[in-house]
N, C-alpha and C positions, 0 to 999 in steps of 0.2 A: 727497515724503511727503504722505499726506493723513488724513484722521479719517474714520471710520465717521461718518456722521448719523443714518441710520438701519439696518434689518435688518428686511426685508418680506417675508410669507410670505402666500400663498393656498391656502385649500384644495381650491378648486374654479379650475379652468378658465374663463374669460372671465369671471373675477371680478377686481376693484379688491384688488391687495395689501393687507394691514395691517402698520402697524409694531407690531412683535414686540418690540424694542428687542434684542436678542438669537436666537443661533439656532444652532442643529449644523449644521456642516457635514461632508459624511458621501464619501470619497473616491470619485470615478467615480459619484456620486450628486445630492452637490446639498444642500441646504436640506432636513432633516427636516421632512415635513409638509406641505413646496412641492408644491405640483400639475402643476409644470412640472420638478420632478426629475425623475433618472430617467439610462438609459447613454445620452447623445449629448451634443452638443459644448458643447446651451446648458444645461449646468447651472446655473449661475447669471448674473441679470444684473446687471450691473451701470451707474449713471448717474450721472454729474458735479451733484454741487448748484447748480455756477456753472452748467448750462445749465435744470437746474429753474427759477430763480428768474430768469434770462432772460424764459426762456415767461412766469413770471406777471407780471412787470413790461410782460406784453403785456396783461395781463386774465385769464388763464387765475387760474382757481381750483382747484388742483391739491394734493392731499396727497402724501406721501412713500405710494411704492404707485400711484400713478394710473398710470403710464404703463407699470406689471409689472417695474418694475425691485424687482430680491431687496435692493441694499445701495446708498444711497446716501451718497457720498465729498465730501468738500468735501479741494479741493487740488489733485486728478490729474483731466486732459482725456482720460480714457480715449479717446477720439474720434483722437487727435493719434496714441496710440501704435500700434505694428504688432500685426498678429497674433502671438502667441509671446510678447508678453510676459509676466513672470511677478510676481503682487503676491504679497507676505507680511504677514499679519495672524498678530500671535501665532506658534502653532505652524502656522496656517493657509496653507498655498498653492494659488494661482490660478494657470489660464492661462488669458491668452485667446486663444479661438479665433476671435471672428469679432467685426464692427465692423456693428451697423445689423441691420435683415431687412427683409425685404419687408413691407410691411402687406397682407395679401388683403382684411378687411373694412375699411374704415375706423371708429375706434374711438370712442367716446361724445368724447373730448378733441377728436379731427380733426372730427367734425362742429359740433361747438359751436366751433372756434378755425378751422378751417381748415386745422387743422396739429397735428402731433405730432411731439416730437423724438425719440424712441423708434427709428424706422427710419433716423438717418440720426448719433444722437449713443449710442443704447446698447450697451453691451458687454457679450460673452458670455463664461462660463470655463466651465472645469473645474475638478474639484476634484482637485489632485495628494496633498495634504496634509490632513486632514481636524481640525475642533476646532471649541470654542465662538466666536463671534465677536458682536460688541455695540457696541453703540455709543458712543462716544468712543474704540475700540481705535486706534488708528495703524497706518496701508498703506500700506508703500512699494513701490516698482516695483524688484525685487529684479534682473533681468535683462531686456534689452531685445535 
């Protein structure tokens, strides 16, 4: 099981997430308002807090959003689990479909660190189940 930290949304494309603290989630859709919603696989993404605060214990100065993750969790290594797995927030259900992506440009973080964890620790869903979701909600990993 793990906690919502936070719930990030952009409205524009190769823009720094903001935390929303909350946010709809809208089935086969995505993040109301997300710039990166939309019907394909990465509706939302999702990032481990334990690897956020990694990075900055490197120096990185990073808010919740920097690296385009929609929900970040303190608890679950999304990284660790398979494809298919399915989380439940509230009446909200995830799956995820994919582990990491390619970076084509290297992002404002990779050039200032040398590194982002984003391509290689973030995780993609869908939205099976759609609701409000916020932060402090509780997500657990419903089916693996």
């Amino acid at each position: 099981m793990g906690t919502v930290i936070a719930v990030c949304i952009s409205a524009e494309k190769g823009t720094a997430k903001q935390d929303a603290g909350q946010a709809e989630l809208i089935v086969q859709h995505g993040l109301k308002g997300d710039a990166h919603a939309g019907d394909w696989h990465r509706q939302v993404s999702l990032l481990s807090l334990q690897k956020i605060e990694t990075f900055r214990s490197k120096g990185a100065d990073v808010d919740y959003g920097a690296f385009g993750e929609n929900i970040v969790v303190d608890g679950i290594d999304f990284a660790k689990l398979p494809v298919g797995t399915k989380f439940r927030c509230g009446v909200v259900l995830l799956e995820m479909t994919q582990i990491g992506k390619e970076c084509h440009n290297h992002c404002a973080i990779y050039k200032s660190m040398g590194d982002c964890i984003m391509p290689r620790e973030g995780a993609f869903a869908r939205v099976l189940e759609g609701g409000i979701i916020k932060k402090g909600d509780q997500i657990i990993v419903e089916t693996i």
